[in-house]
C-alpha positions, 0 to 999 in steps of 0.5 A: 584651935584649927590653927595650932600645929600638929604633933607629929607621933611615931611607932616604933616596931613591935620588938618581937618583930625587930628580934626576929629580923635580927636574928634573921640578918645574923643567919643570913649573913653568917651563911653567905660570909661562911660560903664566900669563905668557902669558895675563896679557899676552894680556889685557892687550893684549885689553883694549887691542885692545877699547877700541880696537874700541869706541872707533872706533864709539862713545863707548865710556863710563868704566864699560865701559873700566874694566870692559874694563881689569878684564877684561884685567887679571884674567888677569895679576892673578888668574889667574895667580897662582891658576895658580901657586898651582896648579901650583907652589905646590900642586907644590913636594913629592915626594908632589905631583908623585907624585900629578901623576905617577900621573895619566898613570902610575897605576902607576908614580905608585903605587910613587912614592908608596910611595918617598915613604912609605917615605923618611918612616917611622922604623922599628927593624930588627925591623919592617921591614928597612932592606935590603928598603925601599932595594932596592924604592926602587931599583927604583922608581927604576929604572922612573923612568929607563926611562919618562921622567917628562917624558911625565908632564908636563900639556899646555902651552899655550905655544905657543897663548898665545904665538901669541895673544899674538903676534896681539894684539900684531900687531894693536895694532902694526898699529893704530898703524901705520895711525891712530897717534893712534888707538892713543895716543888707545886706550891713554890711555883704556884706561890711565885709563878715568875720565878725561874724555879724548875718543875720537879719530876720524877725523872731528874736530870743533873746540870741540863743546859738551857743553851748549848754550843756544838762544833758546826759542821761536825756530829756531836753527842748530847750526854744527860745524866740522872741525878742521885735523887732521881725517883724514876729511872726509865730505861730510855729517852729521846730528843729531837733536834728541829724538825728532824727525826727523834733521836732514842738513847738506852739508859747506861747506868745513869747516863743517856747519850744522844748523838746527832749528825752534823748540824749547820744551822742553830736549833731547838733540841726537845729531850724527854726522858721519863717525865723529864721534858727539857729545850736545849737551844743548840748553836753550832759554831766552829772551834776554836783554833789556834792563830799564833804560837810562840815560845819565851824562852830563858837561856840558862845563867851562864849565857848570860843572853836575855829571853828570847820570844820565838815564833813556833809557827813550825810546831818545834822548837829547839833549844839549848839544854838547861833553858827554861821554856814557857809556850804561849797560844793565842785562840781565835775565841776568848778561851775558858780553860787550857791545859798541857800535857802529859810530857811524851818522848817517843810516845812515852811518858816522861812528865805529868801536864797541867793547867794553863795560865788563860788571859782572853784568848791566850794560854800560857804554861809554866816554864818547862825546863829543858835537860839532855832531850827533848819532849812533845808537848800536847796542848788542849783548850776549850772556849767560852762556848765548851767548844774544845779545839781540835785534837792532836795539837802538840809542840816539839821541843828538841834539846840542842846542846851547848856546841863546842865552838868551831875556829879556823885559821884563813889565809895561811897554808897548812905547812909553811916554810919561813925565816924568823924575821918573816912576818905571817899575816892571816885571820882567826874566825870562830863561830858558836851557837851561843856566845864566843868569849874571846880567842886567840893563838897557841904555839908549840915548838919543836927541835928537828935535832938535838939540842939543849934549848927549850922549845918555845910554847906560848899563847896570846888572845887576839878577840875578846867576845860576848854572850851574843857573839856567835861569830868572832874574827881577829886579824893576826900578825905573827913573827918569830923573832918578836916573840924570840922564837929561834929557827925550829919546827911550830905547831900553830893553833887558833883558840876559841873558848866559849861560856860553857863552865869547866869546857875545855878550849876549841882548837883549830887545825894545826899550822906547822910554821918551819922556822928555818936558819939561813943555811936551811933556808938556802938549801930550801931554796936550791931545791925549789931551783931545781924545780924550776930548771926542770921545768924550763928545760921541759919547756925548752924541749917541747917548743924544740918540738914545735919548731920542728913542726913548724918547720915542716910546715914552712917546706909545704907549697903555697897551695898545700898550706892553705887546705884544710889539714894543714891549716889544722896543723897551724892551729894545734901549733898556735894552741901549742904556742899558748900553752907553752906561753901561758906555762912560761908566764906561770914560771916566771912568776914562780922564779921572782917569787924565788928570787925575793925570798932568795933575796932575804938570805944573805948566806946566797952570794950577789953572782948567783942572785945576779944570774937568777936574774938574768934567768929571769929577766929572760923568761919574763921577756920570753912570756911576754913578748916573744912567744906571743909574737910566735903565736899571733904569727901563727894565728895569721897564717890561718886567716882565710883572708890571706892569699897563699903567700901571705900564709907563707910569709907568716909561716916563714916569720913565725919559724923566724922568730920562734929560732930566736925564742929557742936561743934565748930560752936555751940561754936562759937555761944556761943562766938558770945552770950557772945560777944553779952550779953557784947555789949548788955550790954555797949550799954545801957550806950551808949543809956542813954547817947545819951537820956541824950544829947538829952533832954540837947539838947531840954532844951538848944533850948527852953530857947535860949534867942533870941528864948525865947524872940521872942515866948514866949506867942504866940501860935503856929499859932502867931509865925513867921514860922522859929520859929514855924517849929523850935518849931515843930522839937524840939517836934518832937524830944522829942517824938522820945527820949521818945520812946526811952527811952521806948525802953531802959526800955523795953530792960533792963527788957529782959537783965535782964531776962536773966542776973539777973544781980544786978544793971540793976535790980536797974536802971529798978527799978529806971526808972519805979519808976520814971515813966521817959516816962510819964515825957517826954511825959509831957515834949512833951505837954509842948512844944506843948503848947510853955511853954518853961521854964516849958518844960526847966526844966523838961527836964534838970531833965531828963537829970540829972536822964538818966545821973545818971543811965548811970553812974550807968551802966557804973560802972557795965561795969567796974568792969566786964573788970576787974581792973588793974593787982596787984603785986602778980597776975599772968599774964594776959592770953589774953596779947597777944590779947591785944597787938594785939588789941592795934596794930591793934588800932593803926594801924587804927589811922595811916590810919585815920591820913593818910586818913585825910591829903588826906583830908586836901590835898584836901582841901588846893588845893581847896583853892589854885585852883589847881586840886588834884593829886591822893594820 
């Protein structure tokens, strides 16, 4: 039986006891979960309650809220649960509240731990007696009951977290009452510490900058202004840029200004104003400029020219009126914003501005169109960086209106004097500020005397032009006879049209072309002999002066001549000598200018062409050879080289060789007289002859049957204007042939004076039989009082007696050419001059067809509208 296991016998714990366990673990853990509650939510709102605090001092920074929230927030996320851990789970077991209960009740905590023992041995009977261990649990649970284990409990701080937490949730409850939007503004800051959002305060400023840009080296202003809602309006601020002395700003209305000195290097700017506390970080930086300028410009539709870029490097433009102008600027910083405007003229306003087109760093306005006058535009601009550029930037426009073209006629004489076979060669050039569309020739005609032709009128276009060509040349060829132009007064002009609709044409200055007959022509020509025997007479006359000073000088000894008086005297006469060269070459040219053009009349009979010749042949000799050898003798005399007879010799052969030089001058005169007598003599063949035609021509306009029909019995003051104005030229010109005719009487007596020759004596006699000027001058009245088939006739038996006496003198000039050779008469010693001049004749007929087709040339290209080429 000693062998046999042993049953082990447990006994559980008194239930009295296990209930007040229980009912001590609830208590206990009911007071600890209900402090670390306690104790989280008053972190909480501690947390709150302090960046609530902060915020309304300073700009309380993320870090520090999210360390706040940290802190608040440990309390409920940390400490509550070590708390718990402590008290409940650490709590949960009979041993554990034992032990908790041992340290208020050592003794009784002791025996309940022995309880605790002894219900978890597993003894048999034979060690220890079940009975006993019941009975010693009993009374342990006995001593429980009376004690009251809730005395054991650890001390609770409910009240006194409850009553904190009933303080912080009162003040928070009152900082919403009083500043609502500060509480929210809290809360959301506290909530989320990282986020940008703003502290509230009771000052509130709008749009406050975190960065800002000012001009470098400039002072600048920093304007801040309260918001609409902002609850505290102090009467001032301050700021301080760096660590320089504090700025102060009085409130203007709602605005504080701040101004600052110029600044070079970037800063930080602190502003409070009320509790408002703000950092600005300050950057100075240069302003934007403008680097380059220019216009696009459109000309109006009529130029038909493209667009133009134009650099406006100047600041003014100038433009023709009508274009349609668009400004470009190019910023050296990336622009924000540009505008224009307003338009001013002579500082007043003509026209509202307004926003510029910005790409980068140019701006570009709207096409602003140009009328009659110019404006100003005013240009202002602001970067990326609110930098506005500098002020007073503006573009001057000026309108330019659209010119009238400029066109001359080079290389033609303002007056010319010319046949119809002659051909005129010259050059139109024309020149405009926008576009020449093509140019060309007009001509006018008049008659010098009445006649019943119609002047000749026309035009022709010699250049067609284009809307980009401001300047336009055309060579021209003009003949008469191509365009069947008969011997009258023309008024000749160059044309230049541009691309201005409804503008009228442009002309040059006038050209008056005399187209003469041959008999004018002639007597034209006699006049300029005359000129020209003047003048070789006049040179005769001063080398007569020199030669008798030269003469005096030979009679001086050898010594005399070599002192220095007399070598003044031989060098005035080498210089005299030049002169008088350089004048005989000029007039030698002169008179085989007028030999050609006499050439070209064959109303100038072969004689007199043969003696001009001979005039001329000797003057060119004279020029050329003789008066030089004069002057360069003369030259030598004055050498210092020379010995006194040397000079002498000189002396003695210039004197020598100067009385040739006087003989052949003086029979070049003789000749150029002959010549002279001879043209003197032709020409008044030629002046009857144009007399003649003249009174034709007055007969002819006053019995023009349309003419006749319209005034005849009216008076003067009872005609229609065109008829009276044409009755008034005709009586003008028949004064003019009466004086004429005068002229002719009078000249006749003198030639005959001089000649004696028979039948100009008859037709003077003739003509102051007649009394031919006192009939004219019958005629002119007879005109003046518009009796016109009176006036008729006697001007047509003028004309038949001033014919009959052309004829007359014409003979005379005939039998004095001579007749043609005869079969037995020896040759004609001027054979080869003859020849010669029927060369030259002919050689000037080639040039006159050559110059003609030039002519035709122009004219058929006119026609076909493409421009001449130089021939």
């Amino acid at each position: 039986m000693a062998n046999e296991p042993q049953t082990p016998v447990e006994i559980p714990m008194p239930e009295s006891l296990r209930r007040q366990l229980d009912q001590f673990r609830r208590r206990l853990w009911r007071n600890k979960i209900a402090e670390a509650l306690l104790a989280g939510l008053f972190g909480l709102v501690a947390s709150f309650l302090v960046v609530f605090a902060l915020d309304r001092v300073w700009q309380t920074p993320g870090p520090v809220r999210l360390g706040i929230l940290i802190g608040g927030t440990s309390l409920a996320a940390v400490f509550a649960p070590l708390w718990l851990h402590r008290w409940v789970w650490k709590h949960r077991r009979e041993n554990q509240l034992a032990s908790l209960i041992a340290k208020k009740y050592p003794g009784l905590g002791d025996r309940l731990l022995g309880v605790v023992e002894l219900q978890g041995q597993h003894e048999n009977a034979d060690t220890l007696s079940p009975r006993l261990r019941a009975a010693a649990m009993e009374r342990v649970a006995e001593e429980a009951e009376r004690r009251k284990l809730d005395g054991a409990l650890p001390s609770s701080r409910n009240r006194t977290w409850g009553l904190a937490v009933f303080s912080v949730i009162a003040l928070a409850a009152g900082g919403f009452m009083l500043a609502p939007k500060a509480g929210w503004s809290s809360l959301k800051r506290w909530l989320l510490p990282l986020s940008s959002s703003p502290r509230y305060t009771f000052t509130s400023l709008e749009n406050v900058p975190a960065e800002l840009t000012v001009p470098q080296g400039e002072a600048f202003r920093v304007s801040l202004r309260l918001a609409e809602d902002s609850e505290w309006t102090p009467d001032d601020g301050s700021a301080r840029y760096g660590r320089q002395d504090p700025v102060a700003a009085l409130r203007e209305e709602k605005t504080y200004h701040f101004d600052f000195p110029a600044q070079q290097d970037p800063g930080l700017l602190k502003v409070e104003i009320g509790d408002a506390k703000h950092s600005i970080k300050v950057t100075p930086t240069l302003r934007p400029a403008i680097r380059k300028v220019f216009a696009n410009v459109s000309y109006p539709d009529y130029l038909q020219l493209p667009g133009r870029e134009l650099d406006l490097g100047s600041g003014v433009l100038t433009a023709v009126q009508g274009s349609k102008v668009s400004i470009t600027t190019d910023a050296t910083r990336e622009l924000k914003s540009a505008k224009y405007g307003p338009l001013t003229r002579e500082r007043a306003a003509i026209g509202e501005g307004g926003a510029m087109t910005v790409t980068g760093t140019s701006a570009q306005t709207p096409p602003l169109e140009i009328a009659a006058e110019g404006f100003t535009v005013p240009i202002s601009w602001t970067d990326v960086l609110g930098l506005d550029g500098q002020d007073g930037f503006e573009v001057r426009i000026d309108a330019l209106p659209d010119e009238a073209p400029g066109i001359y006629i080079q290389g033609l004489a303002r007056q010319h004097v010319m046949l119809p076979e002659e051909t005129v060669d010259f050059q139109v050039l024309s020149e405009d500020d926008f576009g020449i569309r093509r140019i060309g020739l007009e001509w006018r005609g008049e008659f010098t005397r009445a006649t019943d032709e119609t002047p000749a009128s026309g035009e022709m276009k010699l250049v067609d032009g284009g809307p980009s060509s401001d300047r336009l040349s055309g060579d021209a060829a003009f003949s008469p006879a191509t365009h069947g132009i008969v011997p009258q007064k023309l008024t000749l002009r160059a044309w230049s049209e541009d691309y201005l609709p409804g503008r009228p044409r442009s002309y040059s200055e006038p050209v008056t072309l005399f187209v003469l007959t041959l008999d004018e022509h002639a007597q034209m020509l006699k006049t300029q002999f005359d000129r020209a025997i003047g003048e070789l007479e006049d040179l005769a006359r001063r080398e007569r002066d020199l030669f008798e000073e030269n003469q005096r000088l030979e009679k001086l000894d050898d010594a005399k001549l070599q002192e220095d008086a007399a070598k003044k005297r031989l060098e005035s006469q080498q210089e005299g000598e030049r002169q008088q060269t350089e004048r005989m070459k000029d007039l030698a040219e002169k008179m085989e200018k007028l030999f050609k053009d006499s050439a070209r009349n064959d109303s100038i009979d072969k004689e007199t062409m043969k003696k001009m010749a001979d005039a001329m042949q000797s003057m060119k000799e004279l020029s050329d050879k003789d008066m030089p050898e004069v002057e360069k003798k003369l030259g030598e005399a004055q050498d210092q080289k020379n010995s006194q007879e040397k000079a002498k010799e000189d002396v003695e052969k210039a004197v020598e060789k100067q009385k040739d030089v006087l003989k052949k001058m003086q029979d070049a005169v003789d000749k150029a007289n002959d010549a002279n007598e001879r043209f003197e003599a032709s020409t008044f063949v030629n002046r009857l002859k144009k007399a003649a035609s003249e009174e034709t021509g007055i007969a002819t306009t006053v019995i023009d049957p349309t003419f006749y029909e319209r005034t005849a019995g009216q008076r003067l003051n009872e005609m229609d204007p065109s008829d009276s104005g044409k009755l008034m030229d005709t009586v003008r010109q028949q004064s003019n042939t009466t004086s004429d005719v005068r002229w002719i009487q009078e000249d006749l007596g003198h030639f005959h004076a001089r000649t004696n020759k028979e039948p100009y004596r008859k037709v003077l006699d003739a003509m102051m039989e007649s009394r031919i000027d006192m009939q004219l001058e019958d005629i002119r009245r007879l005109l003046e009082a518009n009796q016109g088939s009176l006036a008729w006739e006697g001007a047509s038996k003028a004309a038949t007696k001033l014919t009959e006496w052309a004829k007359l003198l014409e003979g005379e000039k005939d039998e004095q050419g001579g007749g043609g050779e005869g079969s037995g008469s020896p040759p004609d010693p001027d054979e080869d001059f003859e020849f010669m001049l029927r060369v030259m004749k002919m050689i000037q007929q080639e040039q006159d067809i050559r110059a003609r087709t030039r002519s035709l040339e122009t004219l058929r290209r006119s026609y076909e509208g493409t421009p001449p080429t130089k021939p």
